[in-house]
N, C-alpha and C positions, 0 to 999 in steps of 0.2 A: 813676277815673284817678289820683284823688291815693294812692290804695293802691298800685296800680299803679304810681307811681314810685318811692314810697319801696322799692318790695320790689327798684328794678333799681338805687338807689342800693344800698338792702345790698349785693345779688349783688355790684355792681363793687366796694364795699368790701370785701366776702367777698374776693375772689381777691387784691385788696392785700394783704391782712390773709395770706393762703397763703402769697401770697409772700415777706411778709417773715418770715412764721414760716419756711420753711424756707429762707431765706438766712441766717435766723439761726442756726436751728441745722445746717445745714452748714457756717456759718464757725463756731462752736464746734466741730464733728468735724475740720475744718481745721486749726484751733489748737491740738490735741490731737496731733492726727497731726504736725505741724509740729516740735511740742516745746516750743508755748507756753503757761504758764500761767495758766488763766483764774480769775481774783477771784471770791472766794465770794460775794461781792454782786452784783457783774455776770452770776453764773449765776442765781440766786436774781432779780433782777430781767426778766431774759431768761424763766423761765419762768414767774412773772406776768405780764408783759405777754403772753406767749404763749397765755396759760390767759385770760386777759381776751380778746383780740382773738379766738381762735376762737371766744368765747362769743356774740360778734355774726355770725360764722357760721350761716346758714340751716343745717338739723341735715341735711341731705340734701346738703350739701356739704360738711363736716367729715371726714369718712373718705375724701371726696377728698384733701382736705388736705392729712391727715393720711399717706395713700399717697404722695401725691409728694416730703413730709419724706422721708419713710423711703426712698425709693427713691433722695433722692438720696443721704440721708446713707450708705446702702448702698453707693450708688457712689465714695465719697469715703474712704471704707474697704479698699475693694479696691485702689483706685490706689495706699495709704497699703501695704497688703498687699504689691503687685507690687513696692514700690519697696524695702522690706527683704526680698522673695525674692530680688532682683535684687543686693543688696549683699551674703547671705549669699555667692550664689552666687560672685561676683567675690571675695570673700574667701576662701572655700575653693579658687577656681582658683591666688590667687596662695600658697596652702599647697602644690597637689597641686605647682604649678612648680617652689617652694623647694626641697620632696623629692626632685623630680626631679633638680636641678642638684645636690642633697649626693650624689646616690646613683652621677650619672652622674662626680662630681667624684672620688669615695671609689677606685670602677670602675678611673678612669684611676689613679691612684696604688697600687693594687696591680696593673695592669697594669705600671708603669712598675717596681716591687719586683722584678717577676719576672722581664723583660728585664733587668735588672740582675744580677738572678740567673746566669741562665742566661748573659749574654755571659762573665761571671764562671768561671764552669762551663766554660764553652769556651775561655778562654783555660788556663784549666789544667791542661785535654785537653791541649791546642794545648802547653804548654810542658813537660808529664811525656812525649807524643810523643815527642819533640824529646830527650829526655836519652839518653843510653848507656851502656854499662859503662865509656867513655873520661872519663866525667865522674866516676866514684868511684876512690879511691887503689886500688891491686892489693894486697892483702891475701892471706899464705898462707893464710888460715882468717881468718870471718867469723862473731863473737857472732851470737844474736838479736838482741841492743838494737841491732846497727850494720846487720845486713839491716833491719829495722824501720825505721830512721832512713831508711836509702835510698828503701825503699817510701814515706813518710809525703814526701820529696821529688818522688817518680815519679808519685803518687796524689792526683787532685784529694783536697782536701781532706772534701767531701762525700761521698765513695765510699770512702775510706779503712777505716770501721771492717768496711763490708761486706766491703770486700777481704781484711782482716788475719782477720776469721772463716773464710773459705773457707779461706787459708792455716793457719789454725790447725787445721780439719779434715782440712786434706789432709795437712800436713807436718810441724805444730807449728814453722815457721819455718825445720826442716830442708832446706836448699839441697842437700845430699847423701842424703838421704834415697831411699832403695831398696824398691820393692817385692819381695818377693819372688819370692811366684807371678807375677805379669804384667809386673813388670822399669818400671814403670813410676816416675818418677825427678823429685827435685827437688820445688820449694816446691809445684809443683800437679800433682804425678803425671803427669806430661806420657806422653802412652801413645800411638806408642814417641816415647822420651826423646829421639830427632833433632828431635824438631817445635821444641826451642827454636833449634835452629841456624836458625830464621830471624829471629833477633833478633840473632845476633854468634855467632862460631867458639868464645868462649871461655864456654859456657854451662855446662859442668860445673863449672867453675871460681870461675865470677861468678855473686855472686845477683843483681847490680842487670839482666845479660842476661835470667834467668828472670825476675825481678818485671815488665822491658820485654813478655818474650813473653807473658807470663800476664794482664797487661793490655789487650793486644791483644787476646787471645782473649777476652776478657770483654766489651770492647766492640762486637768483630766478630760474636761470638754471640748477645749477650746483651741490648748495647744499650748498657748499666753495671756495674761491677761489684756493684750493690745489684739490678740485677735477677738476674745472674747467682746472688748470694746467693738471692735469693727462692725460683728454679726449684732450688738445692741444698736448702733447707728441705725444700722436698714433694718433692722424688726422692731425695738424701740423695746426690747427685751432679752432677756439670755437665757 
């Protein structure tokens, strides 16, 4: 009987002794995880006392123990685990966001370039429309450099150089300029030469009437005068 008790005093000290060996060493995985620094004496004391008190351990209960240390310190790891998956994650969300706002920020500002652009564009449709031969002085005969100057007034700025190409192929700037065989006449070989009389009566006479009708038709055909240039590149006509 008196063996008998001592063996159920061990057991119940055994299981004390379990437990506080792995409260112990779960509060060290805790304090690790936490990001607290444990003292080289207080670890080094921690696992003597821990190496002593399992030794009073019945040996058929030690690898109990011993499992339930480990399982919990196991579990106290994981939690440690989830909670920096958990912060990468949220820190990568608030990067993909950041990109999201420069990209969708960037987006809007060369949207806003381009309406700007283009209202640009159209006001200068809107205002080379709008001119006539009554707005250039009547001149008996007309340079290059002064049809040119009128064109570069008549001609959004942006479609200018394609405009002054086409003219340079069709007429070289010649306002009088004559086809021969097809009678075909003026800065853009207008074929037959009546088609300018629908910009002013005085089209033989005036480049700025032909530069008005030849812009029209570039726009009315073409879109621009730089598309119309493009479709003369590969047909080597308009």
């Amino acid at each position: 009987m008196l063996e008998g008790n001592r063996v159920s005093r061990i057991s119940v000290r055994g299981f004390a002794v379990a437990s506080a060996t792995a409260v112990t060493a779960v509060g060290s995985v805790v304090g690790v995880a936490s990001g607290s620094i444990a003292q080289p004496n207080d670890a080094e004391a921690t696992a003597s006392d821990a190496t002593t008190l399992l030794a009073d351990i019945p040996a058929g209960q030690q690898a109990q123990v011993q499992t339930a240390s480990l399982t919990q310190q196991a579990s106290v790891q994981a939690i440690a685990a989830d909670e920096s998956a958990k912060k990468d994650a949220e820190e990568a969300a608030r990067k993909a966001a950041a990109e999201t706002a420069i990209a969708k920020k960037e987006a809007a500002e060369k949207a806003a370039e381009k309406a700007a652009a283009d209202a640009k564009e159209r006001a200068e449709v809107k205002a080379a429309a709008s001119r006539s031969s009554a707005d250039f002085p009547v001149r008996s005969s007309y340079s290059i450099a002064q049809i040119q100057a009128m064109a570069q007034q008549m001609v959004p700025s942006g479609q200018y150089q394609c405009f002054s190409n086409i003219v340079d192929h069709e007429s070289s700037w010649n306002y009088r300029a004559v086809n021969a065989s097809s009678g075909a006449y003026g800065l853009f070989q207008a074929l037959p030469a009546g088609k300018y009389a629908s910009a002013g009566a005085d089209w033989q006479t005036n480049p700025a009437t032909q530069i008005k009708w030849g812009l029209n038709y570039m726009n009315e055909r073409y879109g621009s005068p730089c598309d119309a240039w493009s479709f003369w590149q590969a047909n080597h006509w308009y």
